[in-house]
C-alpha positions as MATLAB code, in Angstrom:
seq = 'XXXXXXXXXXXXXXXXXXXXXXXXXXXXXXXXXXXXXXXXXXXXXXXXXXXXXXXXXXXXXXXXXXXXXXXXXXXXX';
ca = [
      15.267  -53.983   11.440;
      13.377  -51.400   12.933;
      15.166  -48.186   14.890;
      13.555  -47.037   18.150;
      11.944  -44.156   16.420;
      10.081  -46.244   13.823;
       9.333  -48.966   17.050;
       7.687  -46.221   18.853;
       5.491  -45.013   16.058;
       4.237  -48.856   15.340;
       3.495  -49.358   18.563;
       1.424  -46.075   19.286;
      -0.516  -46.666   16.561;
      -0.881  -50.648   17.139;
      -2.189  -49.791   21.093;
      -4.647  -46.915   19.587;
      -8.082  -47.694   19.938;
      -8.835  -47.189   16.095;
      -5.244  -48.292   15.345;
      -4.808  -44.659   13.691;
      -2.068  -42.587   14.627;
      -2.027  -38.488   13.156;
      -0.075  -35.887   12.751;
      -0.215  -31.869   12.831;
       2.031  -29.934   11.144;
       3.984  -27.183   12.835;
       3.195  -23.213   12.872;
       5.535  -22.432   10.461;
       4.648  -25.440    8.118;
       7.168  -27.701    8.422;
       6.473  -31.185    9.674;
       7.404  -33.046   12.864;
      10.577  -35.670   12.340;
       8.306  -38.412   12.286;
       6.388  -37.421    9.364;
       9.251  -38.597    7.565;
       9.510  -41.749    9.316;
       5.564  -42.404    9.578;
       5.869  -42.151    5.795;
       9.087  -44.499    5.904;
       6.507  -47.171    7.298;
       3.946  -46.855    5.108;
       6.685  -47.403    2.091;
       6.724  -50.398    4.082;
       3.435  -51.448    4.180;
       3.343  -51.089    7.688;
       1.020  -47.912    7.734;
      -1.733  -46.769    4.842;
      -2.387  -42.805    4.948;
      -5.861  -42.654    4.971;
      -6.189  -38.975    5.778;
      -4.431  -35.636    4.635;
      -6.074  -32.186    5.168;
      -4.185  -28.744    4.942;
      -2.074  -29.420    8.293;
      -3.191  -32.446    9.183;
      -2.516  -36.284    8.164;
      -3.604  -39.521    9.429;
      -2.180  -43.247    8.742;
      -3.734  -46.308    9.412;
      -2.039  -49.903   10.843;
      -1.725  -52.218    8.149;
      -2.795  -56.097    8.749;
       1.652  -56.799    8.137;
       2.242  -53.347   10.578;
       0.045  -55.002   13.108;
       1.777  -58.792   13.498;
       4.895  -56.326   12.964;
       4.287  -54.497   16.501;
       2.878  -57.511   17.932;
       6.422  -59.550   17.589;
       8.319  -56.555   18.724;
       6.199  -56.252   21.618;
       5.945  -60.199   21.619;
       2.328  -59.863   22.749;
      -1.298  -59.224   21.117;
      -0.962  -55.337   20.255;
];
């Protein structure tokens, strides 16, 4: 079962337009709190990083993140 945090993150990425969702990392080089869980997904196989630059990384909706969102939402994501 999913927790709202991980819900959120499928879903933003599921309703973006190239189904990508990023994220920057802070000033003083620490990561956001959802780094850790976008990388919880993609242990999943709900996300693929397909991008990772110096501050900087990108993940991509799988095919099983995408009918994932789309039940939650129960709708075509």
């Amino acid at each position: 079962m999913l927790v709202n945090h991980e819900r959120r993150l499928l879903k933003k990425a599921a309703e973006a337009v190239d189904f990508q969702i990023s994220i920057k990392q802070k000033p003083n080089s620490s990561w956001p709190g959802d780094h850790s869980r976008l990388s919880a997904l993609e242990s999943r196989g709900d996300l693929r990083r397909i991008g990772v630059d110096a501050d900087l990384e990108t993940w991509q909706i799988t095919d099983s993140g995408l009918a994932r969102a789309q039940r939650l939402t129960g709708q075509d994501a």
